[in-house]
C-alpha positions in Angstrom: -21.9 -18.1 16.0 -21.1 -17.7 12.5 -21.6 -13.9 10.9 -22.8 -13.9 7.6 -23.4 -10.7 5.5 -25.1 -9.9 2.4 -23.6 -8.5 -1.3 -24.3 -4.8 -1.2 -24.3 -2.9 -4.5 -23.0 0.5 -5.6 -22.8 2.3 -8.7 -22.0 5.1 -10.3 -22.6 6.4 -13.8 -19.8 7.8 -16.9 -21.9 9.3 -19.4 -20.3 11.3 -22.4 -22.3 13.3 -24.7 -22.4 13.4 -28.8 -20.8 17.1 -28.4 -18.1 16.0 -26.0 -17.0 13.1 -28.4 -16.9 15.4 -31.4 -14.8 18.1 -29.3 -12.3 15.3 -28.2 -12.5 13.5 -32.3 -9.0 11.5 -31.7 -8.1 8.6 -30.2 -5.9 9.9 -27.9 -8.1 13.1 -27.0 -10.9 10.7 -26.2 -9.4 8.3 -24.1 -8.2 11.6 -22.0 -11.8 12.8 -21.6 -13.1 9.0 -20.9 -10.5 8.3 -18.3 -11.2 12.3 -16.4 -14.7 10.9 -16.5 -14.1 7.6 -14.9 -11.6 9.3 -12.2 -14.4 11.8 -11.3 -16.9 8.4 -11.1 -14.3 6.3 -8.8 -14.2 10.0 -6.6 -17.9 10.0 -6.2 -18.2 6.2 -5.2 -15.3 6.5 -3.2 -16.8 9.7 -0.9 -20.1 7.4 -1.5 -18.4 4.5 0.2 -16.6 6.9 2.9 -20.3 7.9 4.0 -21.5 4.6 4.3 -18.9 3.2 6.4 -20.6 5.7 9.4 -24.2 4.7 8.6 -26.6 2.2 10.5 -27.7 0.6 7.1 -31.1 2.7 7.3 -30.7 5.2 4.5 -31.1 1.9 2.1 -30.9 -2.0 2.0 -28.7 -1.5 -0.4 -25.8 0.5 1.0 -23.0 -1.1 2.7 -22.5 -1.7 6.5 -20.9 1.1 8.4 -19.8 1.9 11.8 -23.1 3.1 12.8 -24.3 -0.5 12.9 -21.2 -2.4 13.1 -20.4 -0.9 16.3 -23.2 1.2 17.9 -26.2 -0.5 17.3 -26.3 -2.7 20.3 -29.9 -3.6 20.1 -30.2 -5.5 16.2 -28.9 -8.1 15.1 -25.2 -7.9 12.7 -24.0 -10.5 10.7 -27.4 -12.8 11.6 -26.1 -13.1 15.5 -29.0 -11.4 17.7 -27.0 -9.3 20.7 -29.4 -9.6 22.7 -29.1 -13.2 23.1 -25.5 -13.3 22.5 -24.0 -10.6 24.3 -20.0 -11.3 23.6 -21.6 -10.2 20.0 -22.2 -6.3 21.7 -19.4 -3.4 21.2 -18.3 -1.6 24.0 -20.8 1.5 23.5 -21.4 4.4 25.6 -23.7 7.2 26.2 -22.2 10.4 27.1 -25.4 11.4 28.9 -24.9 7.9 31.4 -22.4 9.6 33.4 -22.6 6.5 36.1 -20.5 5.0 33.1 -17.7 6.9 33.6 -17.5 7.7 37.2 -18.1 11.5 37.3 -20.3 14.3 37.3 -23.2 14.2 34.7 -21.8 16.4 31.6 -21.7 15.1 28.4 -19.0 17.1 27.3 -16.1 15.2 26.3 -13.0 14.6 28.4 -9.9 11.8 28.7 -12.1 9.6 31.6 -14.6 9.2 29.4 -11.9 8.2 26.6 -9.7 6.5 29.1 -13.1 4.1 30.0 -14.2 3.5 26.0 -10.3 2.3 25.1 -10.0 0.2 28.2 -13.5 -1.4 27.6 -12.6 -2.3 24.4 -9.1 -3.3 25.4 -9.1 -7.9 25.2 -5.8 -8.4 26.9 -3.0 -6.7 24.8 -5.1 -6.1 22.1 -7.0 -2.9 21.5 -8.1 -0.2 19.6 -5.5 1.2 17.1 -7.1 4.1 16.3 -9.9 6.7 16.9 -12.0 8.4 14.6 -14.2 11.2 15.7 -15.9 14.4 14.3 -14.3 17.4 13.6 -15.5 19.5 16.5 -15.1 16.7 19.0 -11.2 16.3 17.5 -10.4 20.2 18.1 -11.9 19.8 21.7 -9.7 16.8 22.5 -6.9 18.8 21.4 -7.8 22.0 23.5 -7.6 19.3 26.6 -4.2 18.9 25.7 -2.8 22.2 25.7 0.4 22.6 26.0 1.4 18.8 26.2 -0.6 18.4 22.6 0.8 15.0 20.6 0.9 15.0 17.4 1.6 11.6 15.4 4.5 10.9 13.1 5.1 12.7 10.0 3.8 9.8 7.8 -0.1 10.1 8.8 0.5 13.8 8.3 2.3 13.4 4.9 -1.1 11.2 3.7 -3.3 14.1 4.6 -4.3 13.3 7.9 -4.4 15.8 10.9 -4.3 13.3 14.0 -3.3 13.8 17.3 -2.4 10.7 20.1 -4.4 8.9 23.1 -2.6 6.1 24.6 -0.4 6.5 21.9 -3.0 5.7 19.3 -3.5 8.0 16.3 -7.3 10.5 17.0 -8.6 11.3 13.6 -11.5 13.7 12.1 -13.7 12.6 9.5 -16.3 14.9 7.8 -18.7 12.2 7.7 -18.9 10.9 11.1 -22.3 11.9 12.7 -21.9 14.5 15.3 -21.5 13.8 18.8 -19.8 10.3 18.2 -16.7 8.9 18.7 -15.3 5.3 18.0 -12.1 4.1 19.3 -11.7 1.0 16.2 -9.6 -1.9 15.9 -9.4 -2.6 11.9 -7.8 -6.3 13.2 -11.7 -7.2 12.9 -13.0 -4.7 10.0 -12.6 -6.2 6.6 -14.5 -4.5 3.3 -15.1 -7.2 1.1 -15.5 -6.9 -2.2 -16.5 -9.0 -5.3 -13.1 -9.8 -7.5 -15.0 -9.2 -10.9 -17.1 -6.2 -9.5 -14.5 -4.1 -7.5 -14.8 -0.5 -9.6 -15.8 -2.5 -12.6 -16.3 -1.1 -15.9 -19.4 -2.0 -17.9 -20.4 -1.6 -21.5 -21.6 1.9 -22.8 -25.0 1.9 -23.5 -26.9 4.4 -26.0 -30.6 5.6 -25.0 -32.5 5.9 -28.7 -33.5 9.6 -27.5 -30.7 11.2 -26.2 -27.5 12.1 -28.0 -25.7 10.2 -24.9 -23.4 7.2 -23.8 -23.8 6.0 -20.3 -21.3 3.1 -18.7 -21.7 1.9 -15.4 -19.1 1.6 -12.7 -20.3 -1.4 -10.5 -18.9 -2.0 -7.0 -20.0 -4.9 -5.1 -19.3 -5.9 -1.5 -19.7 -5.0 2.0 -17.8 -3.7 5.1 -18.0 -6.5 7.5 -16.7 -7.5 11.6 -15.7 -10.5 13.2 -15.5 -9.3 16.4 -17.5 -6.4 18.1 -16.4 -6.6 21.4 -13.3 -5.3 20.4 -14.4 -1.9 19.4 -15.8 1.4 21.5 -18.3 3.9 20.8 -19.0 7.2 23.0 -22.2 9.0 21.7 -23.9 11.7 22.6 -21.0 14.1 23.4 -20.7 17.6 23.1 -17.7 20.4 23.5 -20.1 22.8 26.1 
């Protein structure tokens, strides 16, 4: 009953040019253009990482777990524990299109029952989801159910740069990257990334290729995004606004 992952790798690449470092000659000048090249590297692993978290682990062996098979995928097995034969190891996951599920009439679009039924699934006594994450499109529906009773949360979400409104008094949020037509109602209680003390956004050494007027360094992450407990998290899929 024990979940164990596996290391995951990601990397991305710094490479500054013989014309660059003559255009920045200094000390100080090159340090500036090294570290604006090594922000713009953390960026891209960063909105790398951000599109992994939704993933199955399909793209590549290599990418790190996302929600997409920490959550959804009911079928394989996560963390070495088979579902199948261990069914306290199986998220509470719905398909929009299974209207039995939910009690009404067979629509997929997206309403507060079917909400109501993926928070209360994944609700273990007092403890349940804390937040929802969902795409876009399905975000601006849930808050054109609303209307005029529309929630927003409290100033400090909205001061980090997120737009989210409330459900049970939980926080709904929009990501670009979640896949369309899917919404997970998460408790992060369970979630942990872990990561690899001497290869978290770890600078290498700059290497020189003998035929290009180049310097490339490596920015190594290693880790993975990881859950404890499944049965503690919701997925609705398959959803639409019409």
């Amino acid at each position: 009953t024990s979940a164990i992952y596996d290391w995951k790798q990601l990397a991305s690449t710094v490479t500054i040019n013989g014309l660059e470092e003559a255009q920045n000659s200094g000390e100080a000048a090159f340090l500036d253009l090294l570290n604006t090249k090594i922000e713009v590297a953390r960026e891209s692993v960063v909105a790398k990482m951000n599109e992994m978290f939704y993933g199955d682990n399909s793209a590549a062996a290599a990418d790190f777990h996302g929600l997409g098979l920490l959550i959804k995928d009911v079928a394989n097995p996560v963390g070495g524990i088979d579902p199948d034969t261990n069914t306290w190891w199986k998220a509470q996951v719905f398909n929009a299109a299974d209207a039995g599920a939910f009690g009404h009439t067979d629509s997929t679009v997206l309403d507060r029952q079917m909400m109501t039924h993926a928070f209360n699934s994944a609700s273990v006594g007092g403890d349940t989801p804390t937040f929802v994450l969902t795409t876009q499109e399905l975000h601006e529906h849930y808050e054109s159910l609303l209307q005029a009773n529309v929630r927003h949360m409290d100033a400090s979400l909205a001061d980090a740069g997120f737009q989210a409104l409330e459900f049970k008094g939980r926080p709904v949020l929009f990501d670009e990257d979640c896949p369309s037509g899917e919404m997970y109602f998460v408790n992060p209680k369970y979630l942990r990334l872990k990561v690899h003390r001497d290869r978290f956004f770890k600078a290498g050494p700059f290497i020189q290729p003998t035929d290009y007027d180049t310097r490339t360094m490596k920015l190594l992450t290693y880790g993975n995004l990881t859950i404890n407990s499944r049965r503690h998290q919701g997925c609705i899929y398959g959803l639409t606004t019409a």
